[in-house]
C-alpha positions in Angstrom: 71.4 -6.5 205.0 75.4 -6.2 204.4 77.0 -5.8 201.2 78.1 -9.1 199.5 80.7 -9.0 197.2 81.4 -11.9 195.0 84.1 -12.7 192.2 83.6 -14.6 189.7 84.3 -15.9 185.9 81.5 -16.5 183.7 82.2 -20.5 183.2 82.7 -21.5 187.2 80.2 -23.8 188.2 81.3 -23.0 192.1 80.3 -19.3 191.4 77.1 -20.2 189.4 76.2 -22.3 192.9 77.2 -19.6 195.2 75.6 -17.1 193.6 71.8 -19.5 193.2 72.5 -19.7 197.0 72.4 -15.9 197.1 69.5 -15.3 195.0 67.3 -18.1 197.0 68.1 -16.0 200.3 67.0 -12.9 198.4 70.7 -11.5 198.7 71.5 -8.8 196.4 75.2 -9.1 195.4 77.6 -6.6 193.7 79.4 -9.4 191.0 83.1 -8.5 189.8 84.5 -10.8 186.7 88.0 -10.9 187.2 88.4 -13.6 184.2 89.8 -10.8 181.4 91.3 -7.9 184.0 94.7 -9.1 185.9 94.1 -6.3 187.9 90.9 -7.2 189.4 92.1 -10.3 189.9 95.0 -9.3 191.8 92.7 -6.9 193.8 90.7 -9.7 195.1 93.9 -12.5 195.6 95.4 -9.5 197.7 91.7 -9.3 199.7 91.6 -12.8 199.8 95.1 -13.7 201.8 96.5 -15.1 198.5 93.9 -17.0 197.5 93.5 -17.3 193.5 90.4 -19.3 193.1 86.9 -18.2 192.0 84.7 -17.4 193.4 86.0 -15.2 196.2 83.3 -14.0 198.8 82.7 -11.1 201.0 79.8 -10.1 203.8 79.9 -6.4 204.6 83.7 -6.3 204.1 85.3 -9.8 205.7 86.6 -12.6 203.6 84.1 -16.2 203.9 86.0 -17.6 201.4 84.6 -20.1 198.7 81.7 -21.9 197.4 82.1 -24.3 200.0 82.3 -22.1 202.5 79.4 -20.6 201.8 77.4 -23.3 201.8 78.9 -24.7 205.0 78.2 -21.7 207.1 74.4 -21.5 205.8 74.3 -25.9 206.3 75.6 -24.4 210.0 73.3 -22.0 210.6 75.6 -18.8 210.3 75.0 -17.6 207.2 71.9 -15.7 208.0 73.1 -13.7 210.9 76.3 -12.9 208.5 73.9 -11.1 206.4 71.7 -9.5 208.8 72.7 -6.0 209.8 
């Protein structure tokens, strides 16, 4: 399975349902709260093409973008092979 990497602030609904998606699919995911450290933050706008909102996901390395996203790609049927090796 491929890394997931997933940013997030502790009161976002978006990153609470993108993270129950993960956990349903048995997806470990390494978790960065960028709500009290600008830097962080700025780390994952810059690895996100500018984008500021949370959360902010990656799949072995590439940007998929959003909570919505997310969900879209698994509603579409891509999501698995994403995380498959």
């Amino acid at each position: 399975m491929k890394t997931v990497e997933i940013y997030t602030t502790p009161l976002c609904g978006f990153c609470h349902a993108a993270k129950r998606l993960l956990t349903k699919k048995g997806v470990a995911y390494d978790e960065t709260d960028v709500s009290t450290d600008p830097a962080l933050r700025a780390r994952m706008m810059e690895r996100a093409g500018g984008r500021r909102t949370v959360p902010q996901i990656f799949i072995g390395g590439a940007h998929v973008g959003g909570c919505d996203d997310l969900h879209a790609l698994d509603a579409d049927g891509k999501l698995d092979p994403m995380l498959a090796d």
